[in-house]
C-alpha positions in Angstrom: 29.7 72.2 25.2 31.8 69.3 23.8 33.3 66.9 25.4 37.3 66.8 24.7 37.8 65.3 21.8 40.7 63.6 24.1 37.8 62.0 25.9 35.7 61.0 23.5 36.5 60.4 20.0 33.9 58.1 18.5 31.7 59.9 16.3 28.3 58.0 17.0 27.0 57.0 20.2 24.0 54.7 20.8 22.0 54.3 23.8 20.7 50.9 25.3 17.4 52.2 26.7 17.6 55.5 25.6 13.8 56.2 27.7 14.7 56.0 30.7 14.8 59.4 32.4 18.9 59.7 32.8 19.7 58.3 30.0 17.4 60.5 27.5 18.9 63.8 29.6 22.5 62.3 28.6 21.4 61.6 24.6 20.0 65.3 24.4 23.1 67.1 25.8 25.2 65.0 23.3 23.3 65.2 20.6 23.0 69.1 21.3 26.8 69.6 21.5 26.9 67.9 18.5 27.7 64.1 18.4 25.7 61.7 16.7 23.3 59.9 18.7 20.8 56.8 18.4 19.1 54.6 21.1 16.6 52.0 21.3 13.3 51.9 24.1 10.3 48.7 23.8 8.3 51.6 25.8 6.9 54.2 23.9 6.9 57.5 25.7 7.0 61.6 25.5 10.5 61.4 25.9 11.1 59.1 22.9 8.9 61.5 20.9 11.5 64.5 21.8 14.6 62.6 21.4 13.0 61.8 18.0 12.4 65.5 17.0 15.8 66.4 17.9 17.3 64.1 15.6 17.8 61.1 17.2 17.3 58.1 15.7 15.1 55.7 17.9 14.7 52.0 17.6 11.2 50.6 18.6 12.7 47.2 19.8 15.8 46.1 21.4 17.5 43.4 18.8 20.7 42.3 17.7 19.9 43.6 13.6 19.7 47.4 15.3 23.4 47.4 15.8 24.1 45.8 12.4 22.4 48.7 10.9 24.4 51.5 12.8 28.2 49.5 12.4 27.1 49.0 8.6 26.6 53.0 8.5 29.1 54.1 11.4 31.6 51.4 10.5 33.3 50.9 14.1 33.4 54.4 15.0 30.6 53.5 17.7 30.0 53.7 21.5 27.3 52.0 23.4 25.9 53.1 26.7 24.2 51.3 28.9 22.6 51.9 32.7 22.3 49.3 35.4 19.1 48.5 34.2 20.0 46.4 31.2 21.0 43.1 31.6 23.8 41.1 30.4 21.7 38.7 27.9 20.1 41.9 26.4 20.1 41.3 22.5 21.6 44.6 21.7 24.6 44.6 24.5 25.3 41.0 23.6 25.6 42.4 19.1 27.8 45.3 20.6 30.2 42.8 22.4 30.6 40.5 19.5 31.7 43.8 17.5 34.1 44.7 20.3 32.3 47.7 20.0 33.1 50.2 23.4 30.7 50.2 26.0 30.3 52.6 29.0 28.1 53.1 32.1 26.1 55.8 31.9 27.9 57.2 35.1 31.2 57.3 32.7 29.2 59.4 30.4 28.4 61.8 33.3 31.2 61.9 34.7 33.0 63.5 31.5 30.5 66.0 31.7 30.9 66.7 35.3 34.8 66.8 35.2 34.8 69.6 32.8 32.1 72.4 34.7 32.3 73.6 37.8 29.7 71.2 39.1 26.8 70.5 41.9 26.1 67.3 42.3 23.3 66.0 44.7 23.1 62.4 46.5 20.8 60.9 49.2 18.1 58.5 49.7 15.0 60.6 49.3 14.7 64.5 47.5 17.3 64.5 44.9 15.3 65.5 41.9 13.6 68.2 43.7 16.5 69.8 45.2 18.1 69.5 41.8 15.1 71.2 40.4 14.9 73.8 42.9 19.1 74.6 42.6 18.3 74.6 38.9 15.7 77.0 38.7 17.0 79.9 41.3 20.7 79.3 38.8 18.1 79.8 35.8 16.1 83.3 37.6 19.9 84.6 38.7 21.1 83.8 34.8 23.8 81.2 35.7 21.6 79.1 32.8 23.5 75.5 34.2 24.0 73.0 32.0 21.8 70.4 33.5 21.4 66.7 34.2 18.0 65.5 36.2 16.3 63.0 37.1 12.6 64.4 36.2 10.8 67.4 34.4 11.6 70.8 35.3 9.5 73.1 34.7 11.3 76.0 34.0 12.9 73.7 30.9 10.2 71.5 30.8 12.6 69.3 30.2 15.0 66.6 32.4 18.3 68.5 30.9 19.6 71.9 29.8 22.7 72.6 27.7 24.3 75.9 27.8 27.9 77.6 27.6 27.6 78.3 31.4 30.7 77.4 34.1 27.9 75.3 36.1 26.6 71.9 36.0 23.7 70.6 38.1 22.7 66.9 37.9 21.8 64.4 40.3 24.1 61.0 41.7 22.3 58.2 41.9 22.9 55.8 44.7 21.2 52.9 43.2 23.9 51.1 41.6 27.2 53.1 43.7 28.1 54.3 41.0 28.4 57.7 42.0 31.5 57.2 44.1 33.6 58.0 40.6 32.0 61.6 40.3 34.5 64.4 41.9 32.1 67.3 42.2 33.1 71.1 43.5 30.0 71.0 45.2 28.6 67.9 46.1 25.0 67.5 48.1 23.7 64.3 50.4 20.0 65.2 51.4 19.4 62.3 53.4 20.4 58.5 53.8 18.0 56.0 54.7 18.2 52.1 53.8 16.9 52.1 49.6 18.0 50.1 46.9 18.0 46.3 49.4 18.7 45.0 45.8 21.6 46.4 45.5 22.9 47.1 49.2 23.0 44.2 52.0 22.1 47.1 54.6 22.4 50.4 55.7 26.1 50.4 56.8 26.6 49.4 53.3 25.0 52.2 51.9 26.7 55.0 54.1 30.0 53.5 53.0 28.9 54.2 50.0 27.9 57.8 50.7 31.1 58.3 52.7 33.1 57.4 49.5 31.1 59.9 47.8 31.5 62.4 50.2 35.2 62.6 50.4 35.5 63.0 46.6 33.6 66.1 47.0 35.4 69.1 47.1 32.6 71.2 49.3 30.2 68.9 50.8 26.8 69.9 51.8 24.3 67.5 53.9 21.6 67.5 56.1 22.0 68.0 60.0 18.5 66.6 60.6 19.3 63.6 59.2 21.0 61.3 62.3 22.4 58.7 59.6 24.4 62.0 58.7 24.5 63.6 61.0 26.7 60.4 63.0 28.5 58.8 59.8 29.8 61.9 57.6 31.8 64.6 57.7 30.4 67.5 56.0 32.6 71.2 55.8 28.8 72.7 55.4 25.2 71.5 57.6 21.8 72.7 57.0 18.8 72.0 58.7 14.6 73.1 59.4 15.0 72.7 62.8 18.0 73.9 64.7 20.4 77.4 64.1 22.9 76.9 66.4 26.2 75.9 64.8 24.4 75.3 61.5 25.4 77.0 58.4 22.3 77.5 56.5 18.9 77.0 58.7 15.4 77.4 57.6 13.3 77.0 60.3 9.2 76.8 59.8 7.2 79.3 60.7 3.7 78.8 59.3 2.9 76.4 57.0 -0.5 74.9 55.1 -1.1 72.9 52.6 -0.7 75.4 50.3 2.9 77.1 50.7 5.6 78.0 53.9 6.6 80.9 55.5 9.5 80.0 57.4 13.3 82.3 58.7 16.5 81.8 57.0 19.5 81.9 59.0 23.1 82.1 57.9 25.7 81.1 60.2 23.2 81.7 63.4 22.0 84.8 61.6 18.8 85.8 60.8 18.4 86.8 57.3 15.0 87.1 56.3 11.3 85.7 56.3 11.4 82.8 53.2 8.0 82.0 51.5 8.1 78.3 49.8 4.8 78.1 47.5 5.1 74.3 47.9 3.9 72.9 51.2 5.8 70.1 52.9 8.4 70.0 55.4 10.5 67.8 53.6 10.0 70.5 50.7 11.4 72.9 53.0 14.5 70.8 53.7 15.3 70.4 49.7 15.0 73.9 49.7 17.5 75.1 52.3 19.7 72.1 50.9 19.5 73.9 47.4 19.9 77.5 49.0 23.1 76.1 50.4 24.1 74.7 47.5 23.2 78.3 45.4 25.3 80.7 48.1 28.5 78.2 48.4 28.6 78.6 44.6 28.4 82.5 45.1 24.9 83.1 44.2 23.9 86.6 46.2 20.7 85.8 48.4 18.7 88.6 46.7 18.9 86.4 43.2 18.1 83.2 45.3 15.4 84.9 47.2 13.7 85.7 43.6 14.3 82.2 42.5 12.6 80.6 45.4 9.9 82.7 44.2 9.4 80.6 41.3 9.9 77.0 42.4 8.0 74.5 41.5 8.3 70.7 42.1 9.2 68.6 39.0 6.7 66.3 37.5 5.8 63.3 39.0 6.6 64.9 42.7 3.5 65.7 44.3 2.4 66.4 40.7 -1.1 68.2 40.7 -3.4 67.0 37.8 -6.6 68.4 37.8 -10.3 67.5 38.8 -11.7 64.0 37.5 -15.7 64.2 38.0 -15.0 66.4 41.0 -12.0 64.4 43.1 -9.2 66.3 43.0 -6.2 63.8 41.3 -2.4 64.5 42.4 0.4 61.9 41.2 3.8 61.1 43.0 6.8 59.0 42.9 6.6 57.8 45.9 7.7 54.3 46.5 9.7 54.1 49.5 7.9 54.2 53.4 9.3 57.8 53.8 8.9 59.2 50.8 4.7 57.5 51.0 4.7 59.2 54.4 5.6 62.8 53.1 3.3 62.3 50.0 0.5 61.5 52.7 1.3 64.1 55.2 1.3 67.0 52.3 -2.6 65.7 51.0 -3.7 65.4 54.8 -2.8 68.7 55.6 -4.3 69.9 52.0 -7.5 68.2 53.6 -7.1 69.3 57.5 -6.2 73.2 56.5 -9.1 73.2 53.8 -7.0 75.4 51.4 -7.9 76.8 47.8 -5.8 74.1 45.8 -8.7 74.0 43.5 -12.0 74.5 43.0 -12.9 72.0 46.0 -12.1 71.4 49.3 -11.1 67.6 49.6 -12.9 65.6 53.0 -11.1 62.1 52.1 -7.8 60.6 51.3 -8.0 57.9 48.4 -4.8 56.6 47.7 -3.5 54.2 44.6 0.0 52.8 45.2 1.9 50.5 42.9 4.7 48.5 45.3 7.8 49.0 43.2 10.4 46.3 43.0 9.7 42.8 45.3 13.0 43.2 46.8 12.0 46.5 48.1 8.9 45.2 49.2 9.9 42.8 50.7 11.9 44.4 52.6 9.5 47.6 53.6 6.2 45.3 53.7 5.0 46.3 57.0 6.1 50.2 56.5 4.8 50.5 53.1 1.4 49.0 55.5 1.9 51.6 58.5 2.4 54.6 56.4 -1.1 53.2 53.9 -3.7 53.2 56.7 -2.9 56.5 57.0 -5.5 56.8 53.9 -9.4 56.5 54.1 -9.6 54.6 51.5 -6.6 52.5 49.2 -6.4 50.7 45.8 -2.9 48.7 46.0 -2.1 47.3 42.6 -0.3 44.4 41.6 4.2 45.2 42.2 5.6 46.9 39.0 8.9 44.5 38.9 11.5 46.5 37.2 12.6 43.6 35.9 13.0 41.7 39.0 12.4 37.9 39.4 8.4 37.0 41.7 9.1 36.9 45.0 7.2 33.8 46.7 4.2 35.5 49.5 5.0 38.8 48.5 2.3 40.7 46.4 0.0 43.9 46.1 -2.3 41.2 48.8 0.6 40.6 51.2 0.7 43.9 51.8 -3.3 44.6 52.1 -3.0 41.8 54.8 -1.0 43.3 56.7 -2.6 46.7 56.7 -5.9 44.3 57.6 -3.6 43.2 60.4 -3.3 47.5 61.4 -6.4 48.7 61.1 -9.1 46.0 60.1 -11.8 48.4 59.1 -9.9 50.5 56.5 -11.4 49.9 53.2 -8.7 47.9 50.6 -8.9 46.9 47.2 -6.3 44.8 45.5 -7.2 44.5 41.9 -5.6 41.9 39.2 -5.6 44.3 36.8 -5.5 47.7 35.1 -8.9 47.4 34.2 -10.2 46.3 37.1 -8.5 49.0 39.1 -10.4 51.9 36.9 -13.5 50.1 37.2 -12.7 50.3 40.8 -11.7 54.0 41.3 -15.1 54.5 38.9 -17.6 53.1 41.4 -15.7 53.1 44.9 -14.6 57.2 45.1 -17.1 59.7 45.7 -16.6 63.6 44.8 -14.4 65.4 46.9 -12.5 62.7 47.3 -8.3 64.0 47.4 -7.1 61.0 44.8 -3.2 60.5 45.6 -1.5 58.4 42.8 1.2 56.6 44.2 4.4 54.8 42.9 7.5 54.8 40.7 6.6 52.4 38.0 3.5 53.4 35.1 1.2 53.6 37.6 0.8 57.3 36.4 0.4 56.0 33.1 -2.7 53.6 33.8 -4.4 56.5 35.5 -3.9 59.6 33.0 -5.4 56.8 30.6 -8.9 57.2 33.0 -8.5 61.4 33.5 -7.3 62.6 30.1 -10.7 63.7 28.6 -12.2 65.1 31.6 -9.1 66.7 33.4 -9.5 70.6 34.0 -5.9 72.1 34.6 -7.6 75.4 35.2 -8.7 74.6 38.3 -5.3 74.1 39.9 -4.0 77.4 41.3 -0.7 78.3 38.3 1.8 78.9 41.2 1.3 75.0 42.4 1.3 73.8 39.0 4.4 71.5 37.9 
């Protein structure tokens, strides 16, 4: 797939934090279809190690000599990319505007690819990688092969992108920065809308204006009935829900569920279909997975093929992401950063605990979780959530806020929020270390085995941990079919 030469002439195109997860997905699928492609990251990662083996020339640092060296051998034939996430005084950005070199959003980038496949887009506060994940696997089982765009690891690519000669694109719309409200999807999903991003959006009402923009640019859109922020603000031509079938147009409604998978009835149009079994537990699983059956049958997948998909889900990495056993505590990492999306990481490793199931090789009897407050706007703003939905734990290490870049906050830390869970429940056990290495010496003498150790938080958090598990983690132990 190349992009009209129309669109996009310039022969080389660098990337201003090439790392990040959208951005990386973006260099691959350019570099793939044939353009030439460098970037630059300060954070080493997996990702930059890919990007590298593909051909792509990385830059360690982010200073003004890197684009000297790419105009000196790309002359001026050069565009530069950037996200929200890099600032105006950054080094690089400030070479590229004394070149008058082009510069683009990454959104701009996407949106190129978007306006030339029939695409699926998805939006919403809370689930978009997953659903994304899920539309692209049962796409991938029925051979539609998208081209795709995501926002995490999938594990059918093991990868956050695909390229392919297929009609279909799947890739995710972030809300973050609004920039979503230039895309024009065929298809376009909202999965739910909740106050997020404070540092970006005053309030909620600014936010679903936002969304509504979105919406009407889509030629199909698809959102969530159970959602009352949608359910009163947007006008969808397609619902779906987990709790109601009347006048809904896609409905999976539980029947049984664990903490090891769902069994629940798809309806279509008030009709029952058939009996659905989700090898992921959650209900909020559930929902991203009627959202991405919607999404699959309005693009004129059969149900058979997305019945044999569904049989081979999996969550991406990062979401609810089983690890292993570390000296018998079973060790599961998520993204969660937000109140709700804390709350559904909770609910799925209480009920792993209530329902006693075979996840592994033990049966967890406490709830340890490690969170990492993300952003000090955001928690600022959620303080005393983030606190209601933690004493939900038996036990909680909260570590000092991962910034994102983001100014100190005066009174808001990892101990602002500790005394307000102190406030909730004065006997829960918390533990605010300084530190990395104080947190492992922490989780080292404080845990005890059969502990259910819930990694929490969208910054390296996951990072600082695998550093404690990776010699003693045993994959085996985690049953194949939960596995991301």
């Amino acid at each position: 797939m190349k992009l009209k030469q129309t669109q996009l002439l310039l022969p080389h195109i660098h990337f201003v934090g090439i790392g990040g997860i959208g951005m990386s997905a973006l260099a691959m699928i350019l570099s793939k279809t044939g353009y030439s492609v460098s970037g630059s990251d300060q954070k080493n990662s997996p990702i930059l190690k890919e990007l590298a083996a593909n051909h792509i020339q990385i830059f360690p640092t982010q200073k003004e000599s890197n684009l000297d060296k790419i105009v000196e051998n790309n002359y001026n034939n050069i565009l530069v990319v950037i996200s929200s996430a890099i600032p105006a005084e950054n080094p690089e950005l400030r070479r590229a505007k004394r070149y008058n070199l082009p510069i683009k959003h990454r959104s701009e980038i996407l949106k190129l690819l978007i306006d030339q496949k029939r695409s699926i887009i998805i939006s919403g506060s809370h689930g978009k990688t997953t659903t994304s994940t899920f539309i692209t696997t049962i796409l991938a089982i029925a051979k539609e092969n998208p081209t795709a765009v995501i926002g995490g690891i999938v594990p059918i690519y093991k990868k956050n992108y695909n390229v392919s000669n297929s009609k279909l694109l799947v890739a995710e719309a972030d809300e973050s920065d609004g920039s979503l409200i230039t895309f024009n999807p065929n298809i376009g999903i909202i999965t739910n809308v909740e106050l997020e991003h404070v540092d970006h959006y005053k309030n909620l009402e600014d936010l679903i204006i936002t969304m509504k923009q979105f919406g009407q640019n889509c030629n199909c859109l698809i959102a969530n009935y159970d959602c009352q922020n949608l359910k009163k603000n947007i006008k969808a031509s397609t619902w779906f829900s987990t709790q109601i079938i009347d006048s809904i147009d896609f409905a999976l409604i539980p029947n049984e569920y664990n903490g090891c998978e769902t069994l629940a009835k798809y309806y279509e149009q008030g009709k029952f279909i058939d009996i659905v079994k989700l090898s992921i537990p959650g209900i909020h699983n559930l929902s991203n997975a009627i959202a991405a059956i919607a999404a699959c049958r309005t693009a004129g997948i059969n149900f058979k093929d997305i019945k044999k998909g569904i049989e081979h889900l999996k969550l991406p990495a990062r979401r609810f992401d089983y690890k292993g056993l570390w000296q018998n505590r079973l060790i599961i990492d998520d993204y969660a950063h937000h109140p709700s999306e804390i709350d559904a990481a909770i609910s799925m490793a209480s009920l792993i605990i209530k329902t006693k199931n075979n996840i592994s090789e033990i049966s967890p009897n406490r709830l340890v979780t490690i969170f990492q407050p993300h952003r000090f706007s955001r928690t600022k703003k959620f303080e005393k959530d983030i606190a209601k939905s933690l004493i939900k734990s038996d036990l909680v290490f909260i570590t000092p806020i991962y910034s994102a870049g983001e100014e100190v906050i005066k009174g808001i830390s990892n101990r602002s929020i500790s005394y307000e869970m102190k406030r909730l429940n004065p006997s829960l056990e918390i533990y605010t270390p300084d530190n990395n290495e104080e947190l492992i010496k922490l989780i080292k003498n404080k845990t005890i085995e059969k502990d259910l150790i819930l990694i929490m938080g969208a910054g390296d958090i996951n990072m600082v941990c695998a550093n404690l598990f990776l010699e003693v983690i045993n994959n085996k132990s985690i049953r194949k079919n939960l596995a991301a």
